[in-house]
C-alpha positions as CSV (number, residue, x, y, z in Angstrom):
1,X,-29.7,13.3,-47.5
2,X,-31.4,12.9,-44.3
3,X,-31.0,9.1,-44.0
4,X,-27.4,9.2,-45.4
5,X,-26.8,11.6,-42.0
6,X,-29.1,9.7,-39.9
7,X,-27.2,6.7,-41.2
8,X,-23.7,8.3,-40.7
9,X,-24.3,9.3,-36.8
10,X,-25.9,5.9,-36.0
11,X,-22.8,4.1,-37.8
12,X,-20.6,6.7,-35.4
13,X,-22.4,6.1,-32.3
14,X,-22.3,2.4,-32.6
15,X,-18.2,2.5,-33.2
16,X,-17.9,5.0,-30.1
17,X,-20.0,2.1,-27.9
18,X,-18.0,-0.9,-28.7
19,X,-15.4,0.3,-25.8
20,X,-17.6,-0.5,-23.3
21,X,-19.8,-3.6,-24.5
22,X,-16.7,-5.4,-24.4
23,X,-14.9,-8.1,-26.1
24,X,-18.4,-10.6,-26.8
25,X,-19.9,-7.8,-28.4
26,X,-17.2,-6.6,-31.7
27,X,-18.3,-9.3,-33.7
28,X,-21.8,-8.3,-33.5
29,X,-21.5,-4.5,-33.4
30,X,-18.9,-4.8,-36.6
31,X,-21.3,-7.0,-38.7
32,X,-24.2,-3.7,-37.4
33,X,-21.0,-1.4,-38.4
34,X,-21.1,-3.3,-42.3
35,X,-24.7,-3.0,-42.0
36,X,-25.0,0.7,-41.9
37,X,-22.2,1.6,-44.4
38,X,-23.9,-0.7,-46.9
39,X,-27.3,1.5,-45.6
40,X,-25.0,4.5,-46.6
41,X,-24.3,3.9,-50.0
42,X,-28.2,2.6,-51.1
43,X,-29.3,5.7,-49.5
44,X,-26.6,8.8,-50.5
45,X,-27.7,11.1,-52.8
46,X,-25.9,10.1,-56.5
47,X,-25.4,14.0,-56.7
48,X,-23.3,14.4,-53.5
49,X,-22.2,11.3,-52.6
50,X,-20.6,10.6,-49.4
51,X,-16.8,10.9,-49.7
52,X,-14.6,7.7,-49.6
53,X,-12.8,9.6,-46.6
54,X,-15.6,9.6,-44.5
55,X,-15.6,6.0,-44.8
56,X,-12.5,5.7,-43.8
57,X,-12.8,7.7,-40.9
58,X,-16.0,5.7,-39.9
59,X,-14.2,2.3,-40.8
60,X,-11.0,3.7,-38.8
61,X,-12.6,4.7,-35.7
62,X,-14.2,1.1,-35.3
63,X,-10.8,-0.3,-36.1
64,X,-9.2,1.9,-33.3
65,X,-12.1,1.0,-30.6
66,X,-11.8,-2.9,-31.5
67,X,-7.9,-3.0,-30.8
68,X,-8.3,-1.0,-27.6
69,X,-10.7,-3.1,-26.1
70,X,-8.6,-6.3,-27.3
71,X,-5.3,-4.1,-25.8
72,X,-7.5,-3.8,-22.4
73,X,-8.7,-7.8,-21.8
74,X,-4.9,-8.8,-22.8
75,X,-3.8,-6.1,-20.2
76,X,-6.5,-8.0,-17.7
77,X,-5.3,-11.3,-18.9
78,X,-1.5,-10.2,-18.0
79,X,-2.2,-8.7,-14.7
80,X,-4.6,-11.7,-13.7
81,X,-1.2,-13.5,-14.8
82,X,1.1,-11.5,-12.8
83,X,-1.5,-11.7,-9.3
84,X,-1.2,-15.3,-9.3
85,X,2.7,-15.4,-10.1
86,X,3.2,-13.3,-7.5
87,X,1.0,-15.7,-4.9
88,X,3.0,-18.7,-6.0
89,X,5.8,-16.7,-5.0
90,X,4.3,-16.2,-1.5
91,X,3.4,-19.1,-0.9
92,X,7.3,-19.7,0.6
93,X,6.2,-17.0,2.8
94,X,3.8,-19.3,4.8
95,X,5.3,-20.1,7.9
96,X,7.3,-17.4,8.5
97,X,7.4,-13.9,10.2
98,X,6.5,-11.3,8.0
99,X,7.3,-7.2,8.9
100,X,4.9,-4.4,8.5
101,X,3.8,-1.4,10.3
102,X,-0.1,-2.4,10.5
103,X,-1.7,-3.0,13.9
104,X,-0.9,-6.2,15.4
105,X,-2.7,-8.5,17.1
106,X,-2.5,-9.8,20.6
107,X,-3.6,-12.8,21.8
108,X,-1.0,-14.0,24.7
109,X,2.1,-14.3,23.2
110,X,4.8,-11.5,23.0
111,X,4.7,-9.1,19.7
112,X,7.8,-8.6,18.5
113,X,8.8,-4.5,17.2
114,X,11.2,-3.4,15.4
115,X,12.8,-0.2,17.3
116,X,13.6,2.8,15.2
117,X,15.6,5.8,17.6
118,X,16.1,8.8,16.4
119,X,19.5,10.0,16.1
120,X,20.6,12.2,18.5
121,X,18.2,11.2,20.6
122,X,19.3,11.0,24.6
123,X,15.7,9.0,25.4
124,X,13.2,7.1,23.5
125,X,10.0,6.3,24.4
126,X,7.8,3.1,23.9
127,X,4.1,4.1,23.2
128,X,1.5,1.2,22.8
129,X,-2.3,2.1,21.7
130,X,-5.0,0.2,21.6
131,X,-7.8,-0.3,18.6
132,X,-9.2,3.2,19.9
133,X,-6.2,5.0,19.7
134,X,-5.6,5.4,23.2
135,X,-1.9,4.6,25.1
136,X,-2.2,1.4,27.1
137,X,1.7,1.9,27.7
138,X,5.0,3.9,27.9
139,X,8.2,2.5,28.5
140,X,11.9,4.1,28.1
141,X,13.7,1.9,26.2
142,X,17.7,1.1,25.2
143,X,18.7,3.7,22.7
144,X,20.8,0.6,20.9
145,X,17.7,-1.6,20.7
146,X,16.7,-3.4,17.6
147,X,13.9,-5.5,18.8
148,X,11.5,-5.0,21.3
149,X,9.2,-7.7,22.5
150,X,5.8,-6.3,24.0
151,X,4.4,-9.0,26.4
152,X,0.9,-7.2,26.2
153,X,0.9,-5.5,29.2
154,X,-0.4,-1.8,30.7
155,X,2.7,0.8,31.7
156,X,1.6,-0.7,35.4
157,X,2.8,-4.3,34.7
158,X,-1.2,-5.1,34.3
159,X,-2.1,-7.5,31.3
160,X,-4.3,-6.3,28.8
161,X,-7.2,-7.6,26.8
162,X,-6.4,-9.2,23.9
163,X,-7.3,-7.2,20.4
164,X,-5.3,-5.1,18.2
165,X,-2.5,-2.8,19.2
166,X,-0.1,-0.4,17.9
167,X,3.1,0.9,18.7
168,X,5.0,3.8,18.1
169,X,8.8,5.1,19.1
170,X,9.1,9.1,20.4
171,X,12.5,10.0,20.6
172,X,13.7,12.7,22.8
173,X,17.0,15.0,23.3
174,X,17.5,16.9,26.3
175,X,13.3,16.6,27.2
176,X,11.8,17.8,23.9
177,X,10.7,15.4,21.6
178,X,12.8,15.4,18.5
179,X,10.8,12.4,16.3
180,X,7.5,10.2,16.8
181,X,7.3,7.1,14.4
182,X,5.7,3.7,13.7
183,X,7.0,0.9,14.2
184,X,6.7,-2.3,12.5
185,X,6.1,-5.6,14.6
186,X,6.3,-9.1,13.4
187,X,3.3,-11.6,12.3
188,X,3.4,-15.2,11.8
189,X,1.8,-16.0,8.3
190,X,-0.6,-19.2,7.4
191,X,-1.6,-18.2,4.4
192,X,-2.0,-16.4,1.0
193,X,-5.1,-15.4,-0.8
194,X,-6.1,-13.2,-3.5
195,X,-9.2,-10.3,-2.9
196,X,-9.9,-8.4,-5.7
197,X,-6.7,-8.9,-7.6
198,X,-4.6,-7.9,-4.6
199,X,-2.6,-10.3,-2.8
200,X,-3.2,-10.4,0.9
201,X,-1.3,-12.0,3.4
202,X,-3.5,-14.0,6.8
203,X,-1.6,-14.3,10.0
204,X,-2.2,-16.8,12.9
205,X,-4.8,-14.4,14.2
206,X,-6.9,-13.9,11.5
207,X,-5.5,-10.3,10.8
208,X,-4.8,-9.7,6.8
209,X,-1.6,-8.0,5.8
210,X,-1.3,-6.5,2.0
211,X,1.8,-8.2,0.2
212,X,3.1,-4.8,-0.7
213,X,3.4,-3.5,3.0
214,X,5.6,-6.5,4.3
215,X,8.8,-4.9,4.3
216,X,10.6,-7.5,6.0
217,X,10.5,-11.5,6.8
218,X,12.3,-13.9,9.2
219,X,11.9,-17.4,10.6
220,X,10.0,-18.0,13.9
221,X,11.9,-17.9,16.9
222,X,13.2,-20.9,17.8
């Protein structure tokens, strides 16, 4: 009786382990699974016999960890699928302005920003920060605006190093500040890659920009 339950757990154990040996290792691990019922049934006592359901609870479990790990590398397969669909897609993106709200980068040229205003708001507010969080600028600007195109200068006129900066909108009404947000600039886009399954986006400055947080995309000027 011993060896029948000695038998029985190592069969169990081996089923539970397939999971995470992966897809190279069912073959071997089922032939090991064969190997131990047929160890089973030499070694059961002919007086108490191991029932046929325990078999089939042994042989189901196996079954049921074999398919998921076959589910999981087809799920792997299909997503590997879908990352580079969605890069061929993306590659029309190349040479274009894409929108987000990460940092941008400046290196001489104007960056362009999107200008979100509160509503009700009587005066809005222009707040640039550099890579340390610190305001470099403050402007009022139009309460119709759209666009706004930072030159990368100080609120003194002064140009500023170049690096990465980022801008936000505080909207006032009658002198108390009514909303604060991010705004989004524009980035022109050479080229797609994938890291890690995730596609990312490289502008002309190096910076890299996650596919999902482009939220909008336009030609260059001009």
């Amino acid at each position: 009786m011993d060896s029948v339950t000695s038998a029985t757990a190592t069969a169990t154990a081996t089923a539970n382990s397939v999971n995470a040996s992966g897809q190279q290792m069912i073959s071997s691990d089922f032939e090991t699974f064969l190997q131990m019922l047929s160890t089973q049934l030499r070694n059961q006592d002919p007086l108490n016999p191991v029932e046929s359901a325990d078999f089939a609870v042994q042989l189901a479990t196996f079954s049921s960890v074999e398919q998921q790990v076959l589910t999981n590398n087809l799920l792997e397969s299909l997503t590997g699928q879908m990352v580079s669909s969605s890069m061929s897609d993306l590659a029309s993106w190349v040479g274009m302005q894409a929108r987000s709200a990460n940092a941008a980068s400046w290196q001489g040229e104007a960056i362009s920003v999107s200008a979100n205003v509160a509503e009700g708001a009587d005066t809005a507010i222009l707040v640039v920060r550099n890579a340390a969080g610190n305001p470099v600028f403050e402007g009022q600007v139009a309460l119709d605006s759209d666009t706004l195109d930072w030159p990368g200068i100080d609120s003194n006129g002064a140009t500023l190093p170049h690096g990465r900066y980022s801008f936000e909108m505080q909207s006032y009404a009658e002198g108390e500040l009514i909303a604060s947000e991010a705004l989004e600039s524009y980035a022109p886009i050479t080229e797609a890659r994938i890291s890690n399954g995730e596609v990312l986006l490289v502008t002309a400055s190096g910076e890299l920009i996650a596919s999902g947080d482009v939220t909008g995309l336009r030609l260059p000027p001009g």
